[in-house]
C-alpha positions in Angstrom: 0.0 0.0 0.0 3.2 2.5 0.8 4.7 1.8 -2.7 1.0 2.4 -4.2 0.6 5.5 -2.5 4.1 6.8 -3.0 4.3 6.2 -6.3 0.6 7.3 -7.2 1.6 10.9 -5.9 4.7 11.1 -7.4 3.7 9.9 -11.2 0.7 12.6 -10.6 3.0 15.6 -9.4 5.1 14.4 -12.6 2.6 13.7 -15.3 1.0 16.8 -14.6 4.4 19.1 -14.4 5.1 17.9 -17.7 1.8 18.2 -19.4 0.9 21.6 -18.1 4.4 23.1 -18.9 4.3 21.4 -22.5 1.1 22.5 -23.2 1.7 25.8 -21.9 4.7 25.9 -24.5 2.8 24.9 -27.2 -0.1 27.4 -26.8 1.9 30.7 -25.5 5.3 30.1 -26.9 5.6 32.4 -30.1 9.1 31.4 -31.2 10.0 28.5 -33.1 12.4 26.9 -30.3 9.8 27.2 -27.6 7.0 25.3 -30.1 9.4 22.5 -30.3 10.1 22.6 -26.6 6.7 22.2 -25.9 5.7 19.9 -28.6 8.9 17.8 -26.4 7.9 18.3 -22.8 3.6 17.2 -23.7 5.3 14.3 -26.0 7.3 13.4 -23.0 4.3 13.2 -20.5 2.0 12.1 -22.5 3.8 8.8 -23.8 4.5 8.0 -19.8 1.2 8.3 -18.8 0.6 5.2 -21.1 2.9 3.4 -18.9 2.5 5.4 -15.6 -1.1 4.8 -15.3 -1.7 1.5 -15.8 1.2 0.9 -12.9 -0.5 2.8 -10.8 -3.6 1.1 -11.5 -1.5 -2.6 -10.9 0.0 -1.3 -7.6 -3.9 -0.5 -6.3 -5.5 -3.5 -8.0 -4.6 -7.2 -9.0 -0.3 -6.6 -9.4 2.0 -6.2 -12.3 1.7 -9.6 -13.9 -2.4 -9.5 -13.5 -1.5 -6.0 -15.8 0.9 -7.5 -18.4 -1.1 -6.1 -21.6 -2.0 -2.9 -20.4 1.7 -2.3 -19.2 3.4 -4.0 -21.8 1.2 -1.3 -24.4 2.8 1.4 -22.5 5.8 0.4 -22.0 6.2 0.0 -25.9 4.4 4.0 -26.3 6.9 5.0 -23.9 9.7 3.6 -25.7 8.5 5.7 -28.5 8.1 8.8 -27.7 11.2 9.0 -25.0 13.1 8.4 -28.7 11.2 11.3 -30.4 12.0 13.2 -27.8 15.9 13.1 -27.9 15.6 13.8 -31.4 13.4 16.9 -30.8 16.1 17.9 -28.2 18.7 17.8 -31.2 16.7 20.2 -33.2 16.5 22.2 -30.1 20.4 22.4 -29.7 20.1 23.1 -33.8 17.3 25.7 -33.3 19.2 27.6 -30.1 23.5 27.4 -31.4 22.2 28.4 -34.9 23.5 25.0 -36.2 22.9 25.1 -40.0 25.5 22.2 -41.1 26.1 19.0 -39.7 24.0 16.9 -42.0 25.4 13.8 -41.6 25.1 14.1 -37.4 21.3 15.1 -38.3 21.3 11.7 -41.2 22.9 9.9 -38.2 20.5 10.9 -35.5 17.1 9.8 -37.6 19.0 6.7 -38.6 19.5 5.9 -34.9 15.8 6.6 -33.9 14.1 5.1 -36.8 16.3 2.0 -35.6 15.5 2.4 -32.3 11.5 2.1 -33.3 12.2 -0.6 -36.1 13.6 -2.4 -33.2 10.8 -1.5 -30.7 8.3 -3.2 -33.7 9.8 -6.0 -33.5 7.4 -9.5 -32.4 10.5 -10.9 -30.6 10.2 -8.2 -27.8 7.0 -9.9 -26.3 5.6 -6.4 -25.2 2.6 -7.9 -24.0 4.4 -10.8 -21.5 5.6 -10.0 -18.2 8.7 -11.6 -18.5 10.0 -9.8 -21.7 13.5 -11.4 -22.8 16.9 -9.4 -22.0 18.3 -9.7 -25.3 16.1 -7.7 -27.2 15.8 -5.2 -24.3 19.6 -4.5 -24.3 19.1 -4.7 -28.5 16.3 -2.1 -28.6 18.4 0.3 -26.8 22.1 0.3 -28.3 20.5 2.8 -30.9 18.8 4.7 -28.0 22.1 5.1 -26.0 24.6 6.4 -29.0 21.4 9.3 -29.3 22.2 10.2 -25.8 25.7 9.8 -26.3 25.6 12.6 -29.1 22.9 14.6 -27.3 25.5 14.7 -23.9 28.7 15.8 -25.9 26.8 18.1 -28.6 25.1 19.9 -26.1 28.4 20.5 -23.7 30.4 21.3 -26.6 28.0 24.0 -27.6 26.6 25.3 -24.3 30.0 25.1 -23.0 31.3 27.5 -25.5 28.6 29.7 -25.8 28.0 29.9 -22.1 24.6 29.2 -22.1 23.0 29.7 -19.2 19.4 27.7 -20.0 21.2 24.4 -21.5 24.8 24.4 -19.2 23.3 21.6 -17.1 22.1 19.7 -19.7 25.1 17.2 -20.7 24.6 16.6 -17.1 20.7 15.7 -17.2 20.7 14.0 -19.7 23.6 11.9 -18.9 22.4 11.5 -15.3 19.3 9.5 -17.4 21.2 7.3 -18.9 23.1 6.5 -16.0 19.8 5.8 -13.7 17.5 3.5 -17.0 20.4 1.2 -18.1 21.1 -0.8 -15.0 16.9 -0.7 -15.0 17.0 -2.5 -18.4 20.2 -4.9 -17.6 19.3 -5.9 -14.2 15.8 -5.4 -13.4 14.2 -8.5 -14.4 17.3 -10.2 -12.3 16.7 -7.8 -9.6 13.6 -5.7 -9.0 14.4 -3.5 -6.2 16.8 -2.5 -9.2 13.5 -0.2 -11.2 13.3 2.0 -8.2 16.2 3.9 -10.2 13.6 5.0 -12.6 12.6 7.3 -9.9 16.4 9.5 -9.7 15.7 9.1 -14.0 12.6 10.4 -14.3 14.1 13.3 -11.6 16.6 13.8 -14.2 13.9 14.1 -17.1 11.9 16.9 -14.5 15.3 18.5 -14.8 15.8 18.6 -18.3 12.0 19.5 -18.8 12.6 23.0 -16.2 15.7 23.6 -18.6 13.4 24.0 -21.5 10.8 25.9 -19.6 13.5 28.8 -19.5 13.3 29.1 -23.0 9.5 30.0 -22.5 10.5 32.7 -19.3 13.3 34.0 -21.7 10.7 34.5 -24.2 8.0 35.9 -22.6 11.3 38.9 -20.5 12.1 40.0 -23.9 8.6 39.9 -25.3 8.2 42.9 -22.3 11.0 44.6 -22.4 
């Protein structure tokens, strides 16, 4: 009932932070960066709560394995849209360093998530069983982890130089994500107590989601000045 409770609140407090900001983007945001920061933030939230809720619901009801559709379905959406949303980040580093080169890094960075989702359409991931096998989960993300590979050293190489204030921490964020979901998807089945680091990731994600936000407050100072 504790874990229920906790974990209720918390997907709540997050679900709604990240659809209220993203939506908030999308409708008041004028610019073109702040439109594709939003469009990334709602995509964000929304693809979780297709894989928040129905936890939630497990935790209150009959358990995980009673759920294995329902969570399986979200799990894959998730999947999905955490990958479109590394590649909207990359047109947001584009979009806020002026980046107007660099087309093979941009050929390489839809190769990698259109691989990523080819991967994630695959049969042989068993979505919809409880116990889904290792090898494709470590498979489905090799493509996943070179995109936040780039995103980490692009985004310090340019924020670094540029001494950008919004994305400075990002490099860090982002690489603190990584760091918290791939012992989740390496060791979890093994060793549950293990997922309980998707809580420190999906801090990381809160993180990287107030970073954008700025772009909407740095808007809206010059917009009334």
């Amino acid at each position: 009932m504790a874990q229920a409770i906790a974990e209720t609140v918390f997907d709540i407090l997050y679900l709604g932070f990240a659809l209220i900001t993203g939506l908030t983007m999308l409708t008041k945001g004028k610019s073109r960066i702040v439109k594709m920061a939003g469009w990334m933030t709602a995509l964000l939230g929304a693809g979780d709560s297709f894989h928040l809720v129905p936890r939630s619901y497990a935790l209150w009801t009959t358990g995980m394995e009673a759920n294995a559709f329902a969570l399986g379905i979200g799990k894959f959406i998730t999947s999905v849209t955490m990958t479109v949303f590394y590649l909207i980040l990359y047109y947001i580093w584009r979009e806020r360093y002026k980046i107007r080169e660099r087309k093979t890094l941009t050929g390489v960075m839809w190769f990698l998530a259109c691989l990523r989702i080819g991967l994630c359409l695959l049969s042989q991931n068993e979505w919809l069983s409880y116990h889904q096998p290792l090898y494709y989960g470590i498979l489905r993300n090799i493509p996943f982890a070179i995109m936040g590979i780039i995103i980490i050293v692009i985004f310090a190489a340019e924020a670094g130089k540029k001494a950008d204030p919004v994305f400075r921490f990002m490099p860090l964020a982002a690489g603190l994500s990584f760091g918290f979901y791939l012992p989740v998807v390496l060791f979890s089945g093994a060793v549950p107590a293990v997922g309980m680091l998707m809580i420190p990731k999906t801090l990381a994600y809160v993180w990287m989601i107030w970073m954008a936000k700025r772009l909407y407050k740095e808007e809206t100072i010059i917009r009334h000045t």
